[in-house]
VEXKOLLO-992451 format. One record per residue: residue in three letters; x, y, z of N, C-alpha, C in turn; residue number from 0. Coordinates in steps of 0.001 Angstrom, whole numbers, plus 500000, padded with zeros to 6 digits. Each point is the difference from the previous one (the first is absolute). Layout:
REM VEXKOLLO-992451
ALA, X, Y, Z, X, Y, Z, X, Y, Z, NUM $
...
//
This chain:
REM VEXKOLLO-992451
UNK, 500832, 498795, 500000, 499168, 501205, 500000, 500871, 501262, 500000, 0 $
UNK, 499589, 501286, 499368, 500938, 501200, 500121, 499564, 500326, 501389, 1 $
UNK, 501280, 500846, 499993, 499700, 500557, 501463, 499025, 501253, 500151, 2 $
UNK, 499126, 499747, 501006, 499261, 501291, 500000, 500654, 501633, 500117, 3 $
UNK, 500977, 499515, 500117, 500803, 501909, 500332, 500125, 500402, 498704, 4 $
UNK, 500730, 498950, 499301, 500044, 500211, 498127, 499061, 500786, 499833, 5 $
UNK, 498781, 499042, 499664, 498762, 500697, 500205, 499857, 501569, 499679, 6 $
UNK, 500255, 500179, 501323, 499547, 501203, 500629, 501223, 500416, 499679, 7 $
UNK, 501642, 500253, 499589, 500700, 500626, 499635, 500025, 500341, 498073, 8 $
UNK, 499441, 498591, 499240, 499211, 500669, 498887, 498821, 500803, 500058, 9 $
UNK, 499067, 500187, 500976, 498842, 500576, 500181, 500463, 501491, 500048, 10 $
UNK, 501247, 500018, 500582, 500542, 501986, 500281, 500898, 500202, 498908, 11 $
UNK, 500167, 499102, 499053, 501386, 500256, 498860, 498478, 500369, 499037, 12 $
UNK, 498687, 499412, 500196, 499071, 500441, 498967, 499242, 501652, 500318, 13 $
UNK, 499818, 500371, 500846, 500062, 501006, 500594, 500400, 501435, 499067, 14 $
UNK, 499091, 500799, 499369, 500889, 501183, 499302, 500889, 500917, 500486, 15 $
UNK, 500258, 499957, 501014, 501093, 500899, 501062, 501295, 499054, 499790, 16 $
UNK, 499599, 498576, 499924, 501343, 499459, 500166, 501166, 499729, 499272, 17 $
UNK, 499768, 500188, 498919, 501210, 499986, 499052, 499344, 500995, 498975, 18 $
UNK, 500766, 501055, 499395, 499801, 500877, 498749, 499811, 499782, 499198, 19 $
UNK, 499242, 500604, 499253, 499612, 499864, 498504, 499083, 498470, 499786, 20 $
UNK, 499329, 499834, 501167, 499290, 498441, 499885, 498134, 500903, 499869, 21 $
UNK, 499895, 501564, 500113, 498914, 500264, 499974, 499042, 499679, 501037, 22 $
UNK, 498507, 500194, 499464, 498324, 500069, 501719, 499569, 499034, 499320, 23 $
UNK, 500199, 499273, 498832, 498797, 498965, 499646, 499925, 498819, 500811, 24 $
UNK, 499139, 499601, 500287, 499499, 498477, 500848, 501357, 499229, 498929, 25 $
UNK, 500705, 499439, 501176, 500984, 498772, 499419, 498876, 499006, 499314, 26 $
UNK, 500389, 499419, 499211, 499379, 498758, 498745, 500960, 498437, 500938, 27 $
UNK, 498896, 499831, 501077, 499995, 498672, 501149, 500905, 498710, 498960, 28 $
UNK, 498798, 499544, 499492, 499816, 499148, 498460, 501912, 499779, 499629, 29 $
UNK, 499861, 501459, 499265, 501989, 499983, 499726, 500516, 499792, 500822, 30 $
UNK, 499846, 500289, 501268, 501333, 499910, 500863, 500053, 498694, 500485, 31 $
UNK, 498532, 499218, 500119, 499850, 498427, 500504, 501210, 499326, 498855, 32 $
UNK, 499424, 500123, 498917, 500632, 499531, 498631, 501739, 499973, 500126, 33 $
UNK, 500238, 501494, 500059, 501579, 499898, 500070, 500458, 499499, 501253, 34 $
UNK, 499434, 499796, 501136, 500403, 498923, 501187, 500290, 499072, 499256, 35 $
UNK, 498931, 499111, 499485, 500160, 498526, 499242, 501219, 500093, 499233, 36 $
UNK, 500687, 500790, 499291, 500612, 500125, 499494, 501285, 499838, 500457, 37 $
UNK, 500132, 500838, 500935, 501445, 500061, 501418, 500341, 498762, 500475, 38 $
UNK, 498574, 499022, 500212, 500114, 499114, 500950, 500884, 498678, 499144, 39 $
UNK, 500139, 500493, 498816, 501255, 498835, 499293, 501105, 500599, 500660, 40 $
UNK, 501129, 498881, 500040, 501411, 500650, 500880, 500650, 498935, 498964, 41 $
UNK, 501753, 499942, 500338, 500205, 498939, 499049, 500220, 498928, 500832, 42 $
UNK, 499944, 498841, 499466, 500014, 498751, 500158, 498719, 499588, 500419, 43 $
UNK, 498799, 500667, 499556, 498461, 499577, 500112, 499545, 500107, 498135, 44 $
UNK, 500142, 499582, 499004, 499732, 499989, 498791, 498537, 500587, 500422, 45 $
UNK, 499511, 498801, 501105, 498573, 499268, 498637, 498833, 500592, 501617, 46 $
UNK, 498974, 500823, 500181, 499237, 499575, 500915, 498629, 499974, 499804, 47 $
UNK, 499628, 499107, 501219, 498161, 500019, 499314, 499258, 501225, 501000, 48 $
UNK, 498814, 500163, 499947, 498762, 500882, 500583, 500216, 499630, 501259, 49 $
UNK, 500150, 498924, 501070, 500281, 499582, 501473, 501270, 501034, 500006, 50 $
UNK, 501286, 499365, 499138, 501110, 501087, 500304, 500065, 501036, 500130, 51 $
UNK, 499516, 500680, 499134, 499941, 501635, 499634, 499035, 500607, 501165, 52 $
UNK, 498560, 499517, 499937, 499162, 500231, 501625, 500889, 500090, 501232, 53 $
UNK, 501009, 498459, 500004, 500656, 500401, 501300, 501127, 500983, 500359, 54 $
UNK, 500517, 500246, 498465, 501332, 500852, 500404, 499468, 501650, 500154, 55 $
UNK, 498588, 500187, 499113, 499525, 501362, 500188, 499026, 500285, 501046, 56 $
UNK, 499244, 499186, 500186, 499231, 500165, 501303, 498516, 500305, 499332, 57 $
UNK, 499734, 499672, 498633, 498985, 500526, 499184, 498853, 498581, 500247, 58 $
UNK, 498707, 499832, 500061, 499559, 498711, 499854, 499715, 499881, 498442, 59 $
UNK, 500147, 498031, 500181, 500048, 499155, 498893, 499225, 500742, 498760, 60 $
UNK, 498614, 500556, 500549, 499267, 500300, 498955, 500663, 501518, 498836, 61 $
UNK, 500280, 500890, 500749, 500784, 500912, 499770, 501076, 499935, 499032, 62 $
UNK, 500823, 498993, 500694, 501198, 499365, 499217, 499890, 499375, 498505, 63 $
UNK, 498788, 499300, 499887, 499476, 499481, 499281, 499724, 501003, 498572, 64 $
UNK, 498895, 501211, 500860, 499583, 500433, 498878, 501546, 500997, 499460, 65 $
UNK, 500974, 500316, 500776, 500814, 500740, 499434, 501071, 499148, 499276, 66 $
UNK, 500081, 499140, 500363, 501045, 498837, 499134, 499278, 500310, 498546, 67 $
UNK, 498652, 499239, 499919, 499816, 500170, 498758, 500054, 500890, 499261, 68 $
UNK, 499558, 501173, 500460, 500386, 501790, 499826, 501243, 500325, 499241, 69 $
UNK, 500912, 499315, 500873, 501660, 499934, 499531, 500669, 499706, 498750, 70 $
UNK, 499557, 498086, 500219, 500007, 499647, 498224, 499271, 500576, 499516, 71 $
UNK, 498948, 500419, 499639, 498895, 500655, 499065, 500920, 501031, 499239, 72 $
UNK, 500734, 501020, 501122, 501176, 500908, 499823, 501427, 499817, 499257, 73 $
UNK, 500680, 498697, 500530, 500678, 499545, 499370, 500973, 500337, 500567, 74 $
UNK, 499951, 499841, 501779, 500960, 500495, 501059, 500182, 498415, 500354, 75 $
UNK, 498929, 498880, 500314, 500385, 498764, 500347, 499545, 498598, 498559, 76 $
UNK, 500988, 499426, 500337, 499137, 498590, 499434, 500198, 499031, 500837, 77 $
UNK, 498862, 499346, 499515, 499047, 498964, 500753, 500721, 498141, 499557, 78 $
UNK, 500449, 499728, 500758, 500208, 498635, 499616, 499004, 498779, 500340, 79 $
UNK, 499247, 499613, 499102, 499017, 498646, 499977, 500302, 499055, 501122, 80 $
UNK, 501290, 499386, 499873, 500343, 499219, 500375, 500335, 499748, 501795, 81 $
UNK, 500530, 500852, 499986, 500341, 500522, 501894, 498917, 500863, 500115, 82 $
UNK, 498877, 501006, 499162, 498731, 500072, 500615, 501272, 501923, 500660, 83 $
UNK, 500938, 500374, 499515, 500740, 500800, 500955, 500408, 501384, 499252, 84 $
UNK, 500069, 500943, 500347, 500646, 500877, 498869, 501458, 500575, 500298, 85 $
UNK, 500511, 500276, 498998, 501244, 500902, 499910, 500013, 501255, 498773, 86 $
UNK, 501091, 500825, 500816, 500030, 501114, 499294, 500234, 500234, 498553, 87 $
UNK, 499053, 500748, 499413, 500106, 499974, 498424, 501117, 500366, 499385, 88 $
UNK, 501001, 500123, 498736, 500827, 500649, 499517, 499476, 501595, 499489, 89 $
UNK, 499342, 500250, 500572, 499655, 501486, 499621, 500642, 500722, 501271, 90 $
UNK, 500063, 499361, 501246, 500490, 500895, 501129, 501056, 500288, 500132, 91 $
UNK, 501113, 498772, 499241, 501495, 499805, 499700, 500165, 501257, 498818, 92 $
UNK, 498815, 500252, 498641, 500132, 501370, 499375, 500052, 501009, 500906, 93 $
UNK, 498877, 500411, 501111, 500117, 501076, 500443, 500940, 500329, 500786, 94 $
UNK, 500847, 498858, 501025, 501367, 500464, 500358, 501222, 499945, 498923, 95 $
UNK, 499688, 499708, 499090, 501212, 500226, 498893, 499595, 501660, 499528, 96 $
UNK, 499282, 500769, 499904, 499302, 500948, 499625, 500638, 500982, 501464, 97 $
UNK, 499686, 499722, 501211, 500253, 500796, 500851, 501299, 499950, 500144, 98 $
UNK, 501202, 498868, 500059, 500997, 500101, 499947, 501229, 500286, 498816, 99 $
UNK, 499373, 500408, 499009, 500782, 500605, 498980, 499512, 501053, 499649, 100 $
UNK, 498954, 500615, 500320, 499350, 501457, 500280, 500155, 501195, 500697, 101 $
UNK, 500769, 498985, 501424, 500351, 501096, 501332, 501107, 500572, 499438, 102 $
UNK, 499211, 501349, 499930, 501926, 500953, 500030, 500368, 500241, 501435, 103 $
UNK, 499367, 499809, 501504, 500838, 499449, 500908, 501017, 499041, 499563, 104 $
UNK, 499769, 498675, 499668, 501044, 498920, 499939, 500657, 500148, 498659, 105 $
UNK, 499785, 500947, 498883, 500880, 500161, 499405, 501227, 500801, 500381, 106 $
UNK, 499242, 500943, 500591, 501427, 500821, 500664, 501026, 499394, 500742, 107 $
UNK, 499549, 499156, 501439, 500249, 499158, 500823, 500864, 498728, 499965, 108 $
UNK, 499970, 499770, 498987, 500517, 498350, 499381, 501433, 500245, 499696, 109 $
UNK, 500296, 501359, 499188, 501259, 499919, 499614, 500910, 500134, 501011, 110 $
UNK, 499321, 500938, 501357, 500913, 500558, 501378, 500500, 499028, 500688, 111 $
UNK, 498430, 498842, 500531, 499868, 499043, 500108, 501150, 499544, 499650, 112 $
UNK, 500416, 499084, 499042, 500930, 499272, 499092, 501146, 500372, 500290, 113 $
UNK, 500318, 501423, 499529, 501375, 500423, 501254, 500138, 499749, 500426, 114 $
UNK, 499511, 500441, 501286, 500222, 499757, 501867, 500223, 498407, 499988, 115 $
UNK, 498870, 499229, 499512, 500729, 498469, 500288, 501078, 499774, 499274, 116 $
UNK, 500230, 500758, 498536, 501371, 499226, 499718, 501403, 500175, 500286, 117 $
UNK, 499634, 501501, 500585, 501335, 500466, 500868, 500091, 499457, 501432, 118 $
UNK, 499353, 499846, 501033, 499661, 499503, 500879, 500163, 498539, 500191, 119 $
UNK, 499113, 498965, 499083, 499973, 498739, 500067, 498997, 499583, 500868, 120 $
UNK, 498337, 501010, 500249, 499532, 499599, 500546, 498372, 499635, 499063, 121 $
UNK, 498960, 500182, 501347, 498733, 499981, 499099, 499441, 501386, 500385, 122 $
UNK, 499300, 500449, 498934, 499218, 501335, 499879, 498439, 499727, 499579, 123 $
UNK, 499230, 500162, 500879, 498583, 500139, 499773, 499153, 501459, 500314, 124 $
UNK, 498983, 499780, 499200, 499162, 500841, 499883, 498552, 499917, 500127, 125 $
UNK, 499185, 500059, 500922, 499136, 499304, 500378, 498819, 501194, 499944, 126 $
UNK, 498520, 499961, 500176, 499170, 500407, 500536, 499237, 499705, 500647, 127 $
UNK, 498871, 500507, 501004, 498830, 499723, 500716, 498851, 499431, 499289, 128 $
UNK, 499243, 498488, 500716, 499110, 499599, 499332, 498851, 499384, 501170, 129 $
UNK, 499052, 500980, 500533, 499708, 499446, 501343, 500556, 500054, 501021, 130 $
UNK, 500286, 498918, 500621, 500942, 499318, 501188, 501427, 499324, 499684, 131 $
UNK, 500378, 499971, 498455, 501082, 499480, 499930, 500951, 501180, 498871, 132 $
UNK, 500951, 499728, 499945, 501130, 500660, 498453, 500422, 499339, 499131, 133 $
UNK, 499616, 500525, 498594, 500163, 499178, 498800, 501415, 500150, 499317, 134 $
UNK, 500644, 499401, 499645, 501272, 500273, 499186, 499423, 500627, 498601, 135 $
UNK, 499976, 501351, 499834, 500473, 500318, 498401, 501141, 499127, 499471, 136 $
UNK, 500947, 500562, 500526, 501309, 499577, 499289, 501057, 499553, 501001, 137 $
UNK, 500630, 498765, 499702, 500815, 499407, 500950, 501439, 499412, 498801, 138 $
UNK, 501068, 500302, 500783, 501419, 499822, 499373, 500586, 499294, 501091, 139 $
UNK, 500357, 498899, 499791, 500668, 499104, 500780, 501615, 500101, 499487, 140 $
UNK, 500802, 500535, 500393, 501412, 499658, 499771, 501000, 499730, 501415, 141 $
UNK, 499397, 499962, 500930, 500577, 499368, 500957, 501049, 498970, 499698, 142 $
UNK, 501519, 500005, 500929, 500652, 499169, 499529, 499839, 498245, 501033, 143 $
UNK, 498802, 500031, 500477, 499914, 499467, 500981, 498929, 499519, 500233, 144 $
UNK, 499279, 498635, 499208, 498628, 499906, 500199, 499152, 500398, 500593, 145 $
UNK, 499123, 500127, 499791, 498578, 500352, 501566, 499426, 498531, 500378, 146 $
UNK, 499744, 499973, 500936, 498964, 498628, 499844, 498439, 500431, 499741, 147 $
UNK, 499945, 501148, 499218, 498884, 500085, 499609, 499975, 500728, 498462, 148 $
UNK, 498761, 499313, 499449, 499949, 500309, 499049, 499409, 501397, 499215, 149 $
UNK, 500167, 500567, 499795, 499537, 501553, 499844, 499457, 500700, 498386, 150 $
UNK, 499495, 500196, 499549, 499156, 500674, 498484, 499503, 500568, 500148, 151 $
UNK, 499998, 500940, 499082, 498585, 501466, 499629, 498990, 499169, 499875, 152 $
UNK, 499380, 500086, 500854, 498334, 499740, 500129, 499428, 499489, 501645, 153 $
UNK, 501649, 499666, 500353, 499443, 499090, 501400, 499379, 500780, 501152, 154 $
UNK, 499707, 499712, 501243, 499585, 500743, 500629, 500570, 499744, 501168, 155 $
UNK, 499891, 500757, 501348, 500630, 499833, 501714, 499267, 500985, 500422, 156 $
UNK, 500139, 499628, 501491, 499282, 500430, 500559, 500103, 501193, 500458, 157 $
UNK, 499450, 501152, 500597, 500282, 501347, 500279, 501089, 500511, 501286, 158 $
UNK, 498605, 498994, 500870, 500709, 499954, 501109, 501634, 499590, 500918, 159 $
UNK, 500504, 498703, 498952, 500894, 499525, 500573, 501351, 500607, 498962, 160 $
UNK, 499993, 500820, 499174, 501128, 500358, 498644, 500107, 501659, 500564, 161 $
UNK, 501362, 500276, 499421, 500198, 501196, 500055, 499356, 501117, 498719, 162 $
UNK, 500273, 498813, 498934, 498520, 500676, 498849, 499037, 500611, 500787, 163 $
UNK, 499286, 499245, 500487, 498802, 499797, 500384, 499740, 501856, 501013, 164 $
UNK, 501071, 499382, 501408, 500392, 501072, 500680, 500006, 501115, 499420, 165 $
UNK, 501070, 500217, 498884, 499796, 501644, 499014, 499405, 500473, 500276, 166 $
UNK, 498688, 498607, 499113, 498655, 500844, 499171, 499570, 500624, 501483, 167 $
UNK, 499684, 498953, 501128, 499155, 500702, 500981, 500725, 501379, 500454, 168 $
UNK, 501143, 500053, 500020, 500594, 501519, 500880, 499334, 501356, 498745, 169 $
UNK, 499609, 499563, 498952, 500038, 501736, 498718, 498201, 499658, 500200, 170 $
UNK, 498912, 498494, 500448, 498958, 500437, 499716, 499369, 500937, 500752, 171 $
UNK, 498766, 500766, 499734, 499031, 500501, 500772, 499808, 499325, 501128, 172 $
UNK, 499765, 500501, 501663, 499492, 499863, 501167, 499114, 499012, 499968, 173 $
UNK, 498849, 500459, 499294, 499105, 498789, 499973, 499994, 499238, 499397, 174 $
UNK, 500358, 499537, 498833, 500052, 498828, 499191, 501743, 499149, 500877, 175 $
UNK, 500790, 500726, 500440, 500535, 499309, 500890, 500045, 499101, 501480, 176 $
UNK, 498955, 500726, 500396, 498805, 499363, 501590, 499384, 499003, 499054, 177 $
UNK, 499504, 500007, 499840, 498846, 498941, 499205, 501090, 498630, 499196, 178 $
UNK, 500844, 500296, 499082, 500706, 498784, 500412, 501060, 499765, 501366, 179 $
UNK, 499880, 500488, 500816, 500725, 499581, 501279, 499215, 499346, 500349, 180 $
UNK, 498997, 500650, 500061, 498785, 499063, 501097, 499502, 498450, 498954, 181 $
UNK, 500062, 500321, 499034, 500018, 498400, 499052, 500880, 499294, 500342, 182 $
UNK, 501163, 500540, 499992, 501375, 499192, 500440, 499580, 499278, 501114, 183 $
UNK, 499714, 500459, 500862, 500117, 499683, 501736, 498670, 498985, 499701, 184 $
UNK, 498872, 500009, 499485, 499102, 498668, 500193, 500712, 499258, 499623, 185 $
UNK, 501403, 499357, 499141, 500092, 499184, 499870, 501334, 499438, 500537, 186 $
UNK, 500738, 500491, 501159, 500918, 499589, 500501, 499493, 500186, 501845, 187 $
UNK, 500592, 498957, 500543, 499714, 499936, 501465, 500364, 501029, 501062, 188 $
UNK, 500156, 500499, 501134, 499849, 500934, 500352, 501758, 500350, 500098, 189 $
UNK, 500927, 498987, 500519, 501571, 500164, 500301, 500243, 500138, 498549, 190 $
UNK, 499454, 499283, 498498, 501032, 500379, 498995, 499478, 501048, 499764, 191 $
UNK, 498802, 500642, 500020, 499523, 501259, 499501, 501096, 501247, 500694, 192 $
UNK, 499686, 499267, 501148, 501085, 501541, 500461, 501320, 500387, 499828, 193 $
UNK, 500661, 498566, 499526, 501435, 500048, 499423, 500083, 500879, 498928, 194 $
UNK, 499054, 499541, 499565, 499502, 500488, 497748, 499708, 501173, 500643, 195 $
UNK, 499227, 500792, 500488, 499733, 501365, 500052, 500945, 500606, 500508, 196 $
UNK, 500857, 499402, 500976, 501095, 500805, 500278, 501510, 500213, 498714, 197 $
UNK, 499981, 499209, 499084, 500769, 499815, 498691, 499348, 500769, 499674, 198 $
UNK, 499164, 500359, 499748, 498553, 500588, 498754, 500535, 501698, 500263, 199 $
UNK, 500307, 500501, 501283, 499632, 500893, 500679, 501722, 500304, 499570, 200 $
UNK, 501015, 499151, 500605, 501274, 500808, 499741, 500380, 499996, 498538, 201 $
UNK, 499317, 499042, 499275, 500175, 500340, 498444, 499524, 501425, 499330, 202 $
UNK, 499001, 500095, 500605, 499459, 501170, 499339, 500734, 501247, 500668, 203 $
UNK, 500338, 500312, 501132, 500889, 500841, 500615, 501374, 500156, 499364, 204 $
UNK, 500448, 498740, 499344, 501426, 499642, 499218, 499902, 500959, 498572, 205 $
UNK, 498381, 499755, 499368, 499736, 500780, 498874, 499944, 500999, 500373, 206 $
UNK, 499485, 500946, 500523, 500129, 500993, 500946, 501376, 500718, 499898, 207 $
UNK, 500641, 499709, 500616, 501590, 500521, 500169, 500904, 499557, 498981, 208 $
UNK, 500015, 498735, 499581, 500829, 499717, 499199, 499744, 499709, 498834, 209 $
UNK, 498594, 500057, 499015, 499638, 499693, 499236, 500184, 498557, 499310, 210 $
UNK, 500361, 499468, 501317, 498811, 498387, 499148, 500525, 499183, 501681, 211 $
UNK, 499546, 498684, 499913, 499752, 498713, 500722, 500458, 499184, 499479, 212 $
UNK, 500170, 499393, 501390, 500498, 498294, 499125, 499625, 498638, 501110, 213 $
UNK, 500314, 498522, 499347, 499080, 499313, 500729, 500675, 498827, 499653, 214 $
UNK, 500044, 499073, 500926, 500693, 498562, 499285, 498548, 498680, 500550, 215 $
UNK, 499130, 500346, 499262, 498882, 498841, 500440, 499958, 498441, 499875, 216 $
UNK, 500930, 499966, 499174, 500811, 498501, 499529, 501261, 499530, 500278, 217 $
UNK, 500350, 498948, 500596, 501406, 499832, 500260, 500880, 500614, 498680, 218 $
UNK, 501655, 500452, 500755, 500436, 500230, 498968, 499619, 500655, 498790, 219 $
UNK, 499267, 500957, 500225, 499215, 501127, 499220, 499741, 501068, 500111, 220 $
UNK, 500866, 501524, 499865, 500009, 500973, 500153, 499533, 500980, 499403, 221 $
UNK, 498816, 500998, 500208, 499132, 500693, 499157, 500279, 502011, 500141, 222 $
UNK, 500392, 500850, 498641, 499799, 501465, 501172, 499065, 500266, 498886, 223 $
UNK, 499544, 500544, 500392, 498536, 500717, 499332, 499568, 501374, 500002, 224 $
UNK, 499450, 500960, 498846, 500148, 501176, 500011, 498842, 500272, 499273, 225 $
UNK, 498786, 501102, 500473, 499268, 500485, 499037, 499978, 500730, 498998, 226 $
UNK, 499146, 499945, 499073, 500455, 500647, 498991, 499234, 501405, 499977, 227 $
UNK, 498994, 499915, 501047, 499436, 501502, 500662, 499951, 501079, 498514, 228 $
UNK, 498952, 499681, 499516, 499950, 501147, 498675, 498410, 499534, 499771, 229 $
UNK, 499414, 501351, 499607, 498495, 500226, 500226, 499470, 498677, 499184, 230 $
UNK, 500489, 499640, 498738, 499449, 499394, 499151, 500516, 498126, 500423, 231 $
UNK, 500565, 499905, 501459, 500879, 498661, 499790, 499997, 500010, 501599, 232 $
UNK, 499200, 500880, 500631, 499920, 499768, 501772, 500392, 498331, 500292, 233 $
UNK, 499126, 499129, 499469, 499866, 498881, 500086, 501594, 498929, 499797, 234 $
UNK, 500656, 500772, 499334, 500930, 498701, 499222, 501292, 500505, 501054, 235 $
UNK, 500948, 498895, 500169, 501621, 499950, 500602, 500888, 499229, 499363, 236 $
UNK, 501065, 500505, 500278, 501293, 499432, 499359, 500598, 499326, 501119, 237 $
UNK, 500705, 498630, 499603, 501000, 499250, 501284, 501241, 499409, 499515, 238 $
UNK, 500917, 499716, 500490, 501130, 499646, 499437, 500043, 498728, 501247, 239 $
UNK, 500270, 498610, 499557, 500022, 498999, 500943, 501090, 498893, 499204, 240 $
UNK, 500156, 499289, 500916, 501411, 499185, 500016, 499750, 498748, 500668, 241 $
UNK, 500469, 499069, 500037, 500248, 498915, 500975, 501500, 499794, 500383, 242 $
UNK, 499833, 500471, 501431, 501398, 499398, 500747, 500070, 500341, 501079, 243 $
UNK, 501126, 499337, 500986, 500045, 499791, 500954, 500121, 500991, 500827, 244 $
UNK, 500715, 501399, 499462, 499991, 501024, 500834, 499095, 500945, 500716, 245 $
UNK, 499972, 500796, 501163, 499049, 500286, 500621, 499334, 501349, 498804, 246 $
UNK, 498563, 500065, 500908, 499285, 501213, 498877, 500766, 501400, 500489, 247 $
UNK, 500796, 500009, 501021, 500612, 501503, 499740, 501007, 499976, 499197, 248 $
UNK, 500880, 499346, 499565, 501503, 499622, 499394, 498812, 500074, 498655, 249 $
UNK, 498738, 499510, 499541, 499775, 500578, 498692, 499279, 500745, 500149, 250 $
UNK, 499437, 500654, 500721, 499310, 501556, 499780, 501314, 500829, 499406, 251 $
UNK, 501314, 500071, 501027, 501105, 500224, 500122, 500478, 500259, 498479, 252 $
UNK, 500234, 498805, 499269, 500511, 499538, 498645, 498898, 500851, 498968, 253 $
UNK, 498288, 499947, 500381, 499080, 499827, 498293, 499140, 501608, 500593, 254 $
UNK, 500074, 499954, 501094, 498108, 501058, 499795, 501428, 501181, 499416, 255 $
UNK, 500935, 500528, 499569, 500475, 501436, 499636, 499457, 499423, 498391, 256 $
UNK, 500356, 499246, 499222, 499926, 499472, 499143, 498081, 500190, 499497, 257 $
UNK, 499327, 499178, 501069, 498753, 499982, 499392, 499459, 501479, 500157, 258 $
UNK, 500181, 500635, 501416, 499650, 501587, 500112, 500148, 500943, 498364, 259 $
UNK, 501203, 499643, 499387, 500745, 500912, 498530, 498728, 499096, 499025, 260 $
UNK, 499738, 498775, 500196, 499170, 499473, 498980, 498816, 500431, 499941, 261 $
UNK, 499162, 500327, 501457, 498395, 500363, 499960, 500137, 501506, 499162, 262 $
UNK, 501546, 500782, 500866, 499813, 501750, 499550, 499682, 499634, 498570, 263 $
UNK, 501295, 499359, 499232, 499929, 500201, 498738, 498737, 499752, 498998, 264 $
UNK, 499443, 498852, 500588, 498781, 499561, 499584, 498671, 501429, 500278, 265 $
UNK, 500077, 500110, 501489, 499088, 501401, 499606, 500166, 501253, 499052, 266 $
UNK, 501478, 499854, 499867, 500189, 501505, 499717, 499850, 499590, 497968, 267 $
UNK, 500165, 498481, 499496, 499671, 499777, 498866, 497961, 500043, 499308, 268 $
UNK, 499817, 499352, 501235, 498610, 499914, 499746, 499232, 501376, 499964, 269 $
UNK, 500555, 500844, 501048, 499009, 501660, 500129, 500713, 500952, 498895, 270 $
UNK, 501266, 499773, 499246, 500306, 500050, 498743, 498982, 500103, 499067, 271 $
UNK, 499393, 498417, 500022, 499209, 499719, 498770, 498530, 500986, 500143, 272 $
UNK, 499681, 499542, 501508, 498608, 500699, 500046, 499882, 501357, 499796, 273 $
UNK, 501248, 501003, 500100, 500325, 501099, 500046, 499839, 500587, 498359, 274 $
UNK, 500536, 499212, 499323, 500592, 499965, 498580, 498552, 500126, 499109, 275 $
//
């Protein structure tokens, strides 16, 4: 089942006060049920049926039902006979091929990007806000030093536990920042919540003074993270991460001067363009 705070933290993201340029019209329910169904594929789930999708959105069967079919009709899902299950259409794989060779964010971004890791030898991502979690735009792995994790433009992590994540929360608005705290906290117990809010709290103080955070949430995995704080990109951060053994001050130490010159340059290219 979704969590009820979700809920109620999409209920204030629909809200015309809450994000700009979203307008007073009554949100369209219908769409937004729809693009849930949509979300609720992750990878390594191809295929799901109407029970699945009900349980991962919190929508009932009947609902699910009539919007599945809605979907294929659209030509967002197809329907497999056989498993009775659906998966995502090749039209959605067009529209992120469309958004990701479109963004003149990540056109700008990619080449700086590419630098920094190839002088460096590390990884450079570029992520934005999606809900409760951060999406990779663009991810450059040149680390000389495996990760034990696997990383691509498209994947997602979580807000709470990444220094990505952290960024975004230190540049958002007051309230859309309470509202996922308080999401956060339904879903962790009362001793880890307070660990996480106390990280949550000196990260954003770190952005604050030093312009970015950092976080090692994975063994052997070191994260600094920096917003990209520009009217049109509140949402999105830059991180430079590594795997190795050394502590996160010895690489704050070594990368945030490095990523700090990467966000300037990146703002000062992008308000270029918009300027231009």
């Amino acid at each position: 089942m979704i969590d009820p705070q979700l809920q109620q933290l999409k209920g204030k993201e629909a809200m015309p006060s809450a994000i700009p340029g979203q307008g007073k019209s009554t949100p369209n329910r219908s769409l937004e049920r729809g693009l849930d169904l949509l979300k609720a594929f992750r990878p390594g789930c191809e295929y799901l049926t109407n029970g699945d999708l009900s349980e991962r959105t919190g929508l009932s069967k009947s609902t699910v039902s009539r919007l599945t079919q809605t979907l294929v009709r659209s030509g967002f899902l197809d329907y497999d006979p056989i498993s009775g299950a659906y998966r995502l259409a090749p039209s959605l794989l067009s529209l992120a091929h469309t958004l990701y060779h479109g963004s003149s964010l990540i056109r700008v971004a990619e080449p700086l990007m590419r630098e920094v890791a190839r002088q460096l030898q590390v990884n450079v991502g570029l992520a934005a806000a999606d809900g409760d979690e951060m999406v990779y735009l663009e991810s450059i792995r040149l680390s000389t030093r495996k990760s034990p994790r696997s990383v691509g433009t498209g994947q997602r992590l979580p807000i709470e536990l990444t220094a990505l994540g952290r960024a975004y929360l230190s540049a958002e608005d007051e309230v859309r920042r309470n509202s996922l705290l308080q999401h956060f906290q339904t879903r962790r117990c009362a001793s880890r919540w307070a660990e996480l809010s106390r990280e949550i709290e000196d990260a954003m103080r770190s952005v604050e003074r030093h312009g970015y955070c950092a976080a090692s949430w994975q063994p052997q995995v070191v994260s600094i993270a920096a917003p990209l704080d520009l009217p049109s990109y509140r949402a999105h951060t830059l991180n430079i991460s590594l795997s190795t053994r050394e502590s996160i001050d010895k690489v704050i130490a070594r990368y945030s001067g490095p990523l700090i010159e990467l966000a300037a340059t990146l703002r000062s290219q992008l308000s270029e363009r918009i300027d231009s």
